[in-house]
N, C-alpha and C positions, 0 to 999 in steps of 0.2 A: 590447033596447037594449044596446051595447054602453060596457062599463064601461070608468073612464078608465084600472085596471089593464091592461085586453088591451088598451091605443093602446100602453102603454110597453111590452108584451112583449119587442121586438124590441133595445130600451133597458135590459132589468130589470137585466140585470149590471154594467152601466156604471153603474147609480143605486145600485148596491149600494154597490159601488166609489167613489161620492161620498161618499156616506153617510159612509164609513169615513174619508175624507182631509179633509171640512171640518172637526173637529175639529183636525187637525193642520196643517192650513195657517194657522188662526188664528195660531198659534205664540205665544199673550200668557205673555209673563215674570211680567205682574204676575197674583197670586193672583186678584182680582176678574175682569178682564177674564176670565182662564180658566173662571175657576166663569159670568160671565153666557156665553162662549162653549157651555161644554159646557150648559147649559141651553136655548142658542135652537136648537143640532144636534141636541141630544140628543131636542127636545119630537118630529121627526119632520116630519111635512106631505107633502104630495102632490107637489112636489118637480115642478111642473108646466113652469116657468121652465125647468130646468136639461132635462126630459127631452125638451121641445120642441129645445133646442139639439142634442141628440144623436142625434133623430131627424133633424135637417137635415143632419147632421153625415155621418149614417150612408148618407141619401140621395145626398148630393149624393157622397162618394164613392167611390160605386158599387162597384166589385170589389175597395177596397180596406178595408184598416181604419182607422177614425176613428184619427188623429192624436193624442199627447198634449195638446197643443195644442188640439185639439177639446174633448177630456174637464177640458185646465181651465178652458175660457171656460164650461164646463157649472157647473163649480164656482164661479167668479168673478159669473158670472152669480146664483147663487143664495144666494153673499156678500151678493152687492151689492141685492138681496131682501129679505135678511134683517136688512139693518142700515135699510131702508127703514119695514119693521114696527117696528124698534124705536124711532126715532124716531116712527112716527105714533103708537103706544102713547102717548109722552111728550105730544102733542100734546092729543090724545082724551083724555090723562087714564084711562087704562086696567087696570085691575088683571088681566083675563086676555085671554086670545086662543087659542083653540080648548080653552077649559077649563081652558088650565095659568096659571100667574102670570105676568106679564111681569116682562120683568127690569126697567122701575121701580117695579113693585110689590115685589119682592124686596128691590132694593138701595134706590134714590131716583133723582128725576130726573135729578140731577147725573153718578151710575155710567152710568146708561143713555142718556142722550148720549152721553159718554164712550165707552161702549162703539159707539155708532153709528157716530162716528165713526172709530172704533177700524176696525170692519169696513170701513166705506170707506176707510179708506189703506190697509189690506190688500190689498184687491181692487184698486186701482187699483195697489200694487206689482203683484203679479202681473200684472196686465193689461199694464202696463208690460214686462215679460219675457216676452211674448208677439213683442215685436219684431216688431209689424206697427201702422204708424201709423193707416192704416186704420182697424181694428178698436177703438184706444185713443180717435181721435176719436168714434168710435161711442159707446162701451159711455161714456165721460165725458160726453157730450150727454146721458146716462139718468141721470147722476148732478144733473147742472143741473136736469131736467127734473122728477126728484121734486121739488127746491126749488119752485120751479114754483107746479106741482100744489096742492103743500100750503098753499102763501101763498094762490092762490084760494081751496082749497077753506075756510081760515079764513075771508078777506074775505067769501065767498058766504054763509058760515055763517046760518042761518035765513032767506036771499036767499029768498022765495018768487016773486020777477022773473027767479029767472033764467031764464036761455032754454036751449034744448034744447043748440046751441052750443055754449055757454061751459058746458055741464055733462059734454057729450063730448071738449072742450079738454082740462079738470081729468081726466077720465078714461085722455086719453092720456096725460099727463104722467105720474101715477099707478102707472098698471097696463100700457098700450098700447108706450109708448114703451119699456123692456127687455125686452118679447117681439120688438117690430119689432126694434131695435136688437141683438139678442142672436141673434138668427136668422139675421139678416142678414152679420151680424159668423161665422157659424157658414160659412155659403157662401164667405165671402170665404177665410178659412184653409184652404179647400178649392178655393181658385182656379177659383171659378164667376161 
């Protein structure tokens, strides 16, 4: 079987190099916002979002090398992820997530929305300075779309009616729709 490290091989230095800059794209003044920043970069993750982006990136072109541009819809993209997790944390009521605390179990609900949405106008500045409308309708349709998502997947909550449908609706909104939308948006900055 082949592991999801050897898919990113060809990506591994460019995730490196993410790694290193989402701490610092946060750029948060205020002491909090920094400490729940360096805590949701810092936990790690598979970083699946961003390295799918940069393998599209790297495909699509071809003999040349991915664009800065490519490498921060990689980063924006995996923002805009991360401020998704921290929001449903608050929702789910969640003290950890892959083992480590979440930031409202750390601070409180109140910091950790804050901080959500802290990350989302982040990501949507930079996305914005991407200067491709394109792309910003895209990757902002992902940001509506978690709304979405989350409002069913509450309404549905212990739904044992629901149907297969409207359980892959919530799914795309979710999870679906910033990979489609992120990948896509990866092509386009590569004029395919």
């Amino acid at each position: 079987m082949i592991s999801v490290t050897s898919l990113f091989s060809p990506v591994e230095n460019d995730l490196a190099t993410l790694a290193k800059n989402l701490k610092t794209l946060i750029g948060a003044r205020h002491p909090i916002l920094g400490a729940a920043a360096e805590h949701l970069f810092g936990a790690g993750g598979k970083r699946i979002r961003p390295a799918i982006v940069l393998l599209i990136s790297r495909a699509t072109m071809l003999d040349q090398d991915i664009t800065p541009r490519h490498r921060r819809l990689a980063e924006i993209t995996e923002m805009i992820h991360t401020a998704s997790l921290v929001h449903d944390d608050v929702v789910d009521e969640a003290e950890l997530r892959r083992s480590v605390p979440t930031v409202n179990s750390l601070f409180d609900n109140r910091i950790a929305v804050l901080a959500g949405d802290f990350l989302f106008a982040q990501s949507s500045w930079y996305l914005a300075n991407l200067d491709n409308l394109e792309v910003v309708k895209l990757l902002s349709e992902v940001i509506r779309d978690f709304a979405q998502g989350e409002i069913q997947q509450g309404l549905n909550r212990f739904d044992t009616n629901i149907t297969l449908e409207e359980y892959l609706e919530k799914s795309y909104y979710k999870t679906a729709s910033l990979i489609a939308n992120s990948a896509k948006a990866a092509g386009i900055l590569s004029n395919v």
